[in-house]
C-alpha positions as CSV (number, residue, x, y, z in Angstrom):
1,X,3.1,-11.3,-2.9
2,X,2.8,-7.9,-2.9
3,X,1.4,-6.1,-5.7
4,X,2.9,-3.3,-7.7
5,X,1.4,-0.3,-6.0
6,X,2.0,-1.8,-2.5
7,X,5.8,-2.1,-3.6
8,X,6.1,1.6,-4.9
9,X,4.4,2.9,-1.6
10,X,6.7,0.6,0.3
11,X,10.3,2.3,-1.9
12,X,9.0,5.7,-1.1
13,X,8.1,5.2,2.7
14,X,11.8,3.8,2.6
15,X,12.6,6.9,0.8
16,X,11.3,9.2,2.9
17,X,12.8,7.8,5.6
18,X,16.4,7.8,4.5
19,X,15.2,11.6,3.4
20,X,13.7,12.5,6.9
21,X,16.7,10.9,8.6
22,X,19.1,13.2,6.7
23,X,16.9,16.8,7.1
24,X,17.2,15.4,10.8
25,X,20.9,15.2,11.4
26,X,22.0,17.8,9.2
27,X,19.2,19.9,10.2
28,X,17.6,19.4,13.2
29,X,14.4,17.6,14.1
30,X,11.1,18.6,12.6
31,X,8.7,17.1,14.0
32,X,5.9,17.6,11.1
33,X,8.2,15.6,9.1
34,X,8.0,12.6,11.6
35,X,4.8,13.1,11.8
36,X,4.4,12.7,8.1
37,X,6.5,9.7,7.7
38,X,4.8,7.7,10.6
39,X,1.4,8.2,8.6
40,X,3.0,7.3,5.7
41,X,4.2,4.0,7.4
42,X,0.6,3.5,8.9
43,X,-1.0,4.1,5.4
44,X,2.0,1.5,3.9
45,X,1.1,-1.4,6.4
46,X,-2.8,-0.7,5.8
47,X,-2.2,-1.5,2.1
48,X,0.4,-4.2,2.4
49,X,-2.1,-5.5,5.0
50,X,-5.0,-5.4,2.2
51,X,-3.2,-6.7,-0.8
52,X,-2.2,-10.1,1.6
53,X,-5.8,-10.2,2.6
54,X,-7.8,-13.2,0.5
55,X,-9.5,-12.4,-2.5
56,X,-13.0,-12.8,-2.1
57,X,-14.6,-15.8,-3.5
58,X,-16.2,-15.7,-7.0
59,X,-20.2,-14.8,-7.1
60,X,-22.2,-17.5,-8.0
61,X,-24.0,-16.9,-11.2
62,X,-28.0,-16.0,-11.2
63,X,-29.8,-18.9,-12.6
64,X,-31.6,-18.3,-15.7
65,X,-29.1,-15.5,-17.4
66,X,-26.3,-17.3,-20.4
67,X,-23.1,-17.2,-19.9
68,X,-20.6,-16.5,-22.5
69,X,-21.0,-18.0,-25.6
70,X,-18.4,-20.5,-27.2
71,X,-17.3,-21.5,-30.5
């Protein structure tokens, strides 16, 4: 599941490319702003990519230090 961040940069790559779309046809192509959205795409997969990655396992205590006390 993707995290919160991950969805917000995935709504405004969508974004961007309904926006880039638009400046295209009623525009004209510009190819910075291509260039723009496929980095922001690249940058979008890298995080989705990270936040599906496995959380690292837990450290193992050092012996010898307490833990947290309890009632």
């Amino acid at each position: 599941m993707m995290s919160g961040p991950t969805k917000t940069m995935t709504a405004l790559t969508c974004a961007a490319l309904v926006l880039t779309t638009a400046y295209t046809v009623g525009l004209g192509s510009n190819g910075w702003l291509w260039f723009g959205w496929i980095v922001l795409g690249v940058v979008t997969v890298g995080m989705a990519a990270a936040d599906s990655a496995a959380p690292a396992p837990p450290r193992a205590r050092r012996p010898g230090r307490p833990g947290p006390s309890r009632p």
